[in-house]
C-alpha positions as CSV (number, residue, x, y, z in Angstrom):
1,X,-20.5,-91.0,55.4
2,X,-18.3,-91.3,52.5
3,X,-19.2,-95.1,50.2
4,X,-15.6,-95.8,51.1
5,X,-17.0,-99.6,52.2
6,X,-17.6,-99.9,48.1
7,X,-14.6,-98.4,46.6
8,X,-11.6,-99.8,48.9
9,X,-12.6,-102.9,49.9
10,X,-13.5,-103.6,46.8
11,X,-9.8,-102.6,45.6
12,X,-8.4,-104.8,49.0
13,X,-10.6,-107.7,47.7
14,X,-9.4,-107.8,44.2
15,X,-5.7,-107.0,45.0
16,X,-5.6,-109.2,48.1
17,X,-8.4,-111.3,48.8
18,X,-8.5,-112.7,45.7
19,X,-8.2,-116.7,47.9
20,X,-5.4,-117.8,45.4
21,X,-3.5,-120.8,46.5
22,X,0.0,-120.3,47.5
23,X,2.3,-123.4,46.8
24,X,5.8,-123.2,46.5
25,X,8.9,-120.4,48.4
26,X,6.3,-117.5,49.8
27,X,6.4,-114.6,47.6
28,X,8.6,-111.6,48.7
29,X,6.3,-108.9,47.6
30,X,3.5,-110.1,50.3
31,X,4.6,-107.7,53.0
32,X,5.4,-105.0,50.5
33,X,1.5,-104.8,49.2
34,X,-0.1,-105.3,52.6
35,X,1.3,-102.3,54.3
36,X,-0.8,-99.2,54.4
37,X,1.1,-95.9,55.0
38,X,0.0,-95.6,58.8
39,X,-3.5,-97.5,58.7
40,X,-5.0,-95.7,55.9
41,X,-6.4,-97.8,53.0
42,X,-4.5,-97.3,50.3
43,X,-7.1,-96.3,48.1
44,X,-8.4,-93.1,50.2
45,X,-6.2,-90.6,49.1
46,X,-6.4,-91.6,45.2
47,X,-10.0,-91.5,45.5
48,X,-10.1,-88.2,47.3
49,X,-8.0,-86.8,44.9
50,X,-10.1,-87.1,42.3
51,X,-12.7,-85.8,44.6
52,X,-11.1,-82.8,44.8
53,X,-10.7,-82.4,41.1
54,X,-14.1,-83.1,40.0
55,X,-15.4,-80.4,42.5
56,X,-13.2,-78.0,41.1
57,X,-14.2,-79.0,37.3
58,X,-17.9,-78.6,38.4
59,X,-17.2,-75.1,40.5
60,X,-15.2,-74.1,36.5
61,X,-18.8,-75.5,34.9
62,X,-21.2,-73.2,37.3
63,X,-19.7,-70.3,37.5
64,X,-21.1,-69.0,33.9
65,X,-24.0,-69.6,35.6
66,X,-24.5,-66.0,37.1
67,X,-23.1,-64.2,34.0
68,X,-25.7,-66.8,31.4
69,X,-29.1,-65.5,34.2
70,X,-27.7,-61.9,33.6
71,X,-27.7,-61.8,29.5
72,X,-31.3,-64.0,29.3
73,X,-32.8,-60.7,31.3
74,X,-35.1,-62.9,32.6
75,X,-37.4,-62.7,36.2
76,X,-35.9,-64.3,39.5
77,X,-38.4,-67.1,39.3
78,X,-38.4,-67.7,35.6
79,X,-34.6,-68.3,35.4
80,X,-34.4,-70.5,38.4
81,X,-37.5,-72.9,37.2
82,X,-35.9,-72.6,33.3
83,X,-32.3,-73.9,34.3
84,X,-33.6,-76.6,36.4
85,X,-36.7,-78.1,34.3
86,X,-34.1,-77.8,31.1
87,X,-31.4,-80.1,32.8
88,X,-34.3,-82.7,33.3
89,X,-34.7,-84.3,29.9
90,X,-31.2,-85.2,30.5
91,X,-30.8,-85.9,33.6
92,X,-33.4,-88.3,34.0
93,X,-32.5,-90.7,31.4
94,X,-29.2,-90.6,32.7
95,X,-30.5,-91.4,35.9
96,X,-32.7,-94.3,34.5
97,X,-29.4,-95.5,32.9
98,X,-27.8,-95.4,36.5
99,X,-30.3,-97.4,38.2
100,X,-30.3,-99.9,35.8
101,X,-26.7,-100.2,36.1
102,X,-26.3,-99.7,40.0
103,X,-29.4,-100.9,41.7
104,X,-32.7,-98.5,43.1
105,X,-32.0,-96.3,45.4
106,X,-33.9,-96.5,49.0
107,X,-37.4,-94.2,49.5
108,X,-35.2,-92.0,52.4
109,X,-32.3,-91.1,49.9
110,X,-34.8,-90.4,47.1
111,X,-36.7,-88.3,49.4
112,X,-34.0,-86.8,51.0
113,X,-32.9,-85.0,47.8
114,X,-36.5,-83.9,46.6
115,X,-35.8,-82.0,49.8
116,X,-32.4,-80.5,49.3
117,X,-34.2,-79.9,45.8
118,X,-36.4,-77.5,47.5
119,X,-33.5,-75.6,49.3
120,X,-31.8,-75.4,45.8
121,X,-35.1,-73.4,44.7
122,X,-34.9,-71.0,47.4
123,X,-31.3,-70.6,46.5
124,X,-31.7,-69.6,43.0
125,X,-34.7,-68.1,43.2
126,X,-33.0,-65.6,46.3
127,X,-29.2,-65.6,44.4
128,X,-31.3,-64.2,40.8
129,X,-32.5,-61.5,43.3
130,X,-28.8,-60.4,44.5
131,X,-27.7,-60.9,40.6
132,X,-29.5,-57.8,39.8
133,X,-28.8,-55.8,42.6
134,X,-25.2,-56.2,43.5
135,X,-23.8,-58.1,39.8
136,X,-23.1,-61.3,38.8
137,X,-19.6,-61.6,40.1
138,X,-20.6,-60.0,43.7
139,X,-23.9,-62.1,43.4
140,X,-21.7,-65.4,43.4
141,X,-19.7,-64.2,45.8
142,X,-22.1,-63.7,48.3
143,X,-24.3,-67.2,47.4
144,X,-20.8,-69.0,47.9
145,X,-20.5,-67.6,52.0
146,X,-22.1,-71.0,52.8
147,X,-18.5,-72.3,53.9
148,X,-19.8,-71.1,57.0
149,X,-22.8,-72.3,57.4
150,X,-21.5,-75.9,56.1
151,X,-18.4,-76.3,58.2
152,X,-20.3,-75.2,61.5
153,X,-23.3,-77.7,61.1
154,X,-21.2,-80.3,60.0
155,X,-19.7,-80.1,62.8
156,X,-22.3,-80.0,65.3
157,X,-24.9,-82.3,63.8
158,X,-22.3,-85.3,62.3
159,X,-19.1,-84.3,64.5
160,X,-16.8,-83.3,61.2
161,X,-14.6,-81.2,63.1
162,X,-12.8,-79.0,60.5
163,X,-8.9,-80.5,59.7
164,X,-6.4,-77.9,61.0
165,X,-5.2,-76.7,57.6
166,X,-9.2,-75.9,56.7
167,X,-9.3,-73.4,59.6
168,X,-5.8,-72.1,58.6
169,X,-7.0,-71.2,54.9
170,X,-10.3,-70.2,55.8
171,X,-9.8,-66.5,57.2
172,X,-7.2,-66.5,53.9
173,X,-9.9,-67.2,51.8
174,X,-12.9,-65.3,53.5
175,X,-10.6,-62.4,52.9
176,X,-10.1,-63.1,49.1
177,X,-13.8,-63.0,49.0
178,X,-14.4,-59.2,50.4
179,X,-11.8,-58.3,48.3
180,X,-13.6,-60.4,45.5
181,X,-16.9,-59.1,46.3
182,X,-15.5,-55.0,45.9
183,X,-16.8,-54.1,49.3
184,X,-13.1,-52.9,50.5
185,X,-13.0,-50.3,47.5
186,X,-16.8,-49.3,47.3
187,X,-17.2,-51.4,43.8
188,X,-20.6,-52.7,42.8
189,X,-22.5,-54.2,39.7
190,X,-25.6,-53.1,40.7
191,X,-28.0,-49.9,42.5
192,X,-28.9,-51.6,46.0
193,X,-26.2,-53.2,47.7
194,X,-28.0,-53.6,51.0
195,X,-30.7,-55.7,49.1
196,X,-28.1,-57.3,47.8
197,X,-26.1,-58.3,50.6
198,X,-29.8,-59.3,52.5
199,X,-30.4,-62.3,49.5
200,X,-27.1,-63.1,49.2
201,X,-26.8,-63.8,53.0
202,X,-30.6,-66.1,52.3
203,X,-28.9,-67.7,49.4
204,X,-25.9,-69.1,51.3
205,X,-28.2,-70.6,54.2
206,X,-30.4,-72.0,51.4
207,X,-27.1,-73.0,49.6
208,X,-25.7,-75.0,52.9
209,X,-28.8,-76.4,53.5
210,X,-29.0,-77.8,50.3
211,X,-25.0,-79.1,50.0
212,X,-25.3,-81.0,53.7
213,X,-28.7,-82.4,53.0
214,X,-27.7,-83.8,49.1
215,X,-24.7,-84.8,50.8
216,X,-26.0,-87.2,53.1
217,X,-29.2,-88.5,50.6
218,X,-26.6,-89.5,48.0
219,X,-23.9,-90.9,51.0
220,X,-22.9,-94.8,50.7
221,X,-24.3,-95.3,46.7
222,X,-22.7,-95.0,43.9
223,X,-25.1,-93.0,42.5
224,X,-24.7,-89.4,41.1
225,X,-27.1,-89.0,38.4
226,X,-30.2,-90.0,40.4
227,X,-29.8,-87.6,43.4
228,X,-29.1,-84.7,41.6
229,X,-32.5,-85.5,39.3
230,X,-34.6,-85.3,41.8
231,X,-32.9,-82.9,43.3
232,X,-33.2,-80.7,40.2
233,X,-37.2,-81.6,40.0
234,X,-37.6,-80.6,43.6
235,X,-35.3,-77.6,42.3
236,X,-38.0,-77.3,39.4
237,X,-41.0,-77.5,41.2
238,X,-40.3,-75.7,44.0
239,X,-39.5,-72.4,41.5
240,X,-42.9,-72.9,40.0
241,X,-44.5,-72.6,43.5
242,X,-42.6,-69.5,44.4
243,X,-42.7,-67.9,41.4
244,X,-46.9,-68.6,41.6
245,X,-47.1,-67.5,45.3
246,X,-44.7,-64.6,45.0
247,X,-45.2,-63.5,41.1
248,X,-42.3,-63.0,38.8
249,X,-42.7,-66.4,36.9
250,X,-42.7,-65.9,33.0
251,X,-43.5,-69.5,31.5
252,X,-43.3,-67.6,28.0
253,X,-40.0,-66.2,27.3
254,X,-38.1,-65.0,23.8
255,X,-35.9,-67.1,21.7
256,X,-32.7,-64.9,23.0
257,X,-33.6,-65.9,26.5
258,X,-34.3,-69.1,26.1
259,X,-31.0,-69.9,24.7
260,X,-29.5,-68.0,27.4
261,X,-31.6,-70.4,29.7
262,X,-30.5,-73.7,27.6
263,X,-27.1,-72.7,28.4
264,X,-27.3,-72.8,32.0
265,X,-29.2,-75.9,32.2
266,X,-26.4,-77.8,30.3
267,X,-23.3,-76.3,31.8
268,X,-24.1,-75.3,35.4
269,X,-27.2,-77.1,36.3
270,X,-26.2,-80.8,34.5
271,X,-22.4,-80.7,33.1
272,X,-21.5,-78.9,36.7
273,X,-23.5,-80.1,39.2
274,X,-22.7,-83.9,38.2
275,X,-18.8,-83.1,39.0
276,X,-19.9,-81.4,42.6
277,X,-22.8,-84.3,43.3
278,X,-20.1,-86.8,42.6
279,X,-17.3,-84.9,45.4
280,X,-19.5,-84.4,47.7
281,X,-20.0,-87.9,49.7
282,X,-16.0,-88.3,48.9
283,X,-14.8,-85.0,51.3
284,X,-15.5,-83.9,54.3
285,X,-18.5,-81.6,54.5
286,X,-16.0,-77.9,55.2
287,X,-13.9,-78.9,52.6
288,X,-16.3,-79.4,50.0
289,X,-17.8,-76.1,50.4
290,X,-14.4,-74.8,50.6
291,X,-13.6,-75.3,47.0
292,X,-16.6,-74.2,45.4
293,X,-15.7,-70.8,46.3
294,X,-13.1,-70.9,43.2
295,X,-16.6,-70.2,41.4
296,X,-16.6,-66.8,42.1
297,X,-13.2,-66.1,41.2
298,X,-14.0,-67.5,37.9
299,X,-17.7,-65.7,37.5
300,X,-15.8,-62.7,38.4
301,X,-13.2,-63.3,35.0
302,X,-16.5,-64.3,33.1
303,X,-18.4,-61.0,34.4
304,X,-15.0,-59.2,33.3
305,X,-15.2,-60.3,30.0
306,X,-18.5,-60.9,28.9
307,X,-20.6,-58.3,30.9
308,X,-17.8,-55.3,31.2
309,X,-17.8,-55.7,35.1
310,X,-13.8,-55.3,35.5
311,X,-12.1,-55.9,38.4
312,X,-10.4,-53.9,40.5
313,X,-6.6,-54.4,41.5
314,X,-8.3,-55.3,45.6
315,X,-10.5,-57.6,43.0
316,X,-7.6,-59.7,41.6
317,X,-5.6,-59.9,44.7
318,X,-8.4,-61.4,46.3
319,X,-9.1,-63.9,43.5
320,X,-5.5,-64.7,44.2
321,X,-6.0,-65.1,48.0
322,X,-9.0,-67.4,47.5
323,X,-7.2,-69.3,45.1
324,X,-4.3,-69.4,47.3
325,X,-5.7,-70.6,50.1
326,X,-8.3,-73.3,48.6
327,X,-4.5,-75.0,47.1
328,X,-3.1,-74.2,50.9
329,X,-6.0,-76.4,52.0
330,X,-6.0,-79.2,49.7
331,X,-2.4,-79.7,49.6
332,X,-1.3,-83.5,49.7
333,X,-0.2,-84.3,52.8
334,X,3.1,-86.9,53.8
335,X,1.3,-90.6,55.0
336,X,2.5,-89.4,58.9
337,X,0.3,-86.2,58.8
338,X,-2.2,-87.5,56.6
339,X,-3.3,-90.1,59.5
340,X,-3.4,-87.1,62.0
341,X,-5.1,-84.8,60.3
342,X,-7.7,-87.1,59.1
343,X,-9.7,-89.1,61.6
344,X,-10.1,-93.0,60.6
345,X,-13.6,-93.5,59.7
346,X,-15.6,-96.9,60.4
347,X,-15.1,-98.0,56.8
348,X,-11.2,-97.0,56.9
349,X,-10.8,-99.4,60.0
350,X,-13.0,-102.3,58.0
351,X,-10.8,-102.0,55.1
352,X,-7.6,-102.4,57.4
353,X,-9.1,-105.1,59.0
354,X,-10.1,-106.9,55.8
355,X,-6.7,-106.0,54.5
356,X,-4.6,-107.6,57.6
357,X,-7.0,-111.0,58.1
358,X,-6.1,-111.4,53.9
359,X,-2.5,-111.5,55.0
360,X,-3.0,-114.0,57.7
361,X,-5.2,-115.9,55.4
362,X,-2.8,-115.9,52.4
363,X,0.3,-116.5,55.7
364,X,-1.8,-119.5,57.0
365,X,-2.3,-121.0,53.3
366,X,1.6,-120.5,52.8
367,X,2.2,-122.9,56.3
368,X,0.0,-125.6,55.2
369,X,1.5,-125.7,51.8
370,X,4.7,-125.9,52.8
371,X,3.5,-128.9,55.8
372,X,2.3,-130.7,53.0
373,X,5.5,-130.4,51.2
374,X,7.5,-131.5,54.5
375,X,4.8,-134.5,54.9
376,X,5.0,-136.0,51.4
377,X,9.6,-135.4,51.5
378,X,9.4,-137.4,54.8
379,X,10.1,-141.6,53.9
């Protein structure tokens, strides 16, 4: 599912396709440039590098997110429809900006994340619920269990079975997160835990939900800005309906809050969530969900600081375990293991072949030059 048909063959073409006459002795470096480590293009693992680093930027970006809802005092509904009907008046021109760039979009993948859009509203609407009753650092904890959720569908609807080191670090990190979360020493930020723990487990299903579906409506494009738009006005309007269905919506709001609100909508919802949109087509489906649970261990530094909830000594060593084990899983990897660990996609294997019938073309072009040659020494 990842656009790797864009990025590497386009890299293969420029570097190897390029058609250029050979004349003359065959150039030494030929074999030396055409030779993928073990059939992998040799683009992937740059690309998926900086995969990795933009969704850990964006997990950095979101996880004031939790701590910003807390200090605007705002309702459930009212924060969730503010952060996402903010971000839009930037968003969208950016967006607009993208098209005209990069082409439209098709009516699937525009509808696909107005859907995921309204997943995200049950999220935040459901994780603004847990924020008040179990904290901001516990709340993000729990919102961020979707690893689960993620790594199981994915591999039962689209066949992503999970890469060996994934299931390695994930009981490491699942463990960070208890310890994280304060249950192992009877630490809370808020007065109903069970609530709490009731959201928090809607939230991540919402949450996954939302991840695989945005994931597949913004697969194969080049797009980033777009999908997450209309995933942030599906977001908007789908908090507007809840909040009028189940109360709590407060479409007037202070000054104080409303900058509180501003806030989130230009870190988390827009700065944030451009880094993770952009990651997410890039990695597999486990892994991505994998590294977003750094943002708890960060909301839980920011919650430290900001809102006086201090962790406890269980609470940093499992910041350290989760962090631990989300390095442990995205460690590079020699070319031999790379190839076994990661299955060759359909777009790896056109890339190889693009890249091997370029060196018979450029091999064949060689012959005939140097036939010529041979013709017009002969008397």
């Amino acid at each position: 599912s990842a656009p790797y048909s864009r990025t590497v063959m386009t890299g293969n073409n420029s570097t190897q396709a390029t058609g250029t006459p050979v004349t003359g002795t065959p150039a030494t470096a030929t074999p030396a440039t055409a030779a993928p480590a073990a059939g992998i293009p040799p683009g992937r693992r740059p690309l998926e590098r900086r995969a990795v680093m933009a969704a850990v930027l964006g997990a950095a970006w979101s996880s004031a997110s939790a701590v910003l809802i807390k200090l605007s005092g705002t309702g459930t509904a009212t924060a969730a429809f503010y952060r996402c009907a903010l971000a839009l008046p930037v968003l969208i021109p950016l967006a607009a900006a993208e098209q005209r760039r990069r082409g439209p979009r098709g009516p699937a993948a525009r509808l696909g994340a107005a859907v995921a859009g309204g997943f995200l509203a049950i999220d935040l609407v459901l994780w603004n619920h847990t924020i008040a009753d179990v904290g901001a650092g516990v709340a993000t904890v729990l919102g961020n269990l979707q690893v689960l959720f993620v790594a199981t569908a994915a591999w039962l609807l689209w066949r992503e079975r999970p890469e060996r080191r994934f299931l390695f670090a994930l009981p490491v990190v699942l463990t960070g997160v208890v310890l994280v979360s304060g249950l192992a020493d009877g630490g809370s930020g808020g007065g109903h835990p069970l609530a709490g723990v009731v959201y928090g487990t809607g939230t991540s299903i919402a949450y996954a939900a939302f991840l695989l579906i945005i994931r597949r409506a913004s697969a194969g494009t080049p797009h980033v800005a777009g999908p997450l738009a209309e995933a942030t006005a599906g977001a908007a309007l789908g908090s507007l309906l809840l909040g009028l269905v189940f109360g709590g919506l407060q479409l007037a709001v202070p000054w104080p809050s409303f900058r509180w609100l501003l806030l989130v909508s230009i870190s988390s919802q827009t700065v944030g969530w451009l880094l993770i949109t952009s990651s997410l087509p890039r990695l597999p489906a486990a892994m991505s969900s994998l590294l977003l649970l750094l943002q708890p261990v960060a909301a839980m530094g920011l919650a430290a600081a900001v809102l006086g909830e201090r962790p406890s000594l269980l609470q940093a060593a499992g910041a350290a375990l989760v962090v631990g084990g989300v390095l442990a899983a995205t460690r590079p990897t020699a070319p031999g293991s790379h190839s076994r660990q990661a299955p060759e996609t359909p777009q790896d294997r056109v890339a190889a072949i693009s890249a091997r019938t370029s060196l018979l073309l450029r091999s064949r072009q060689h012959t005939t030059a140097a036939y010529a040659d041979d013709q017009r020494g002969d008397p």
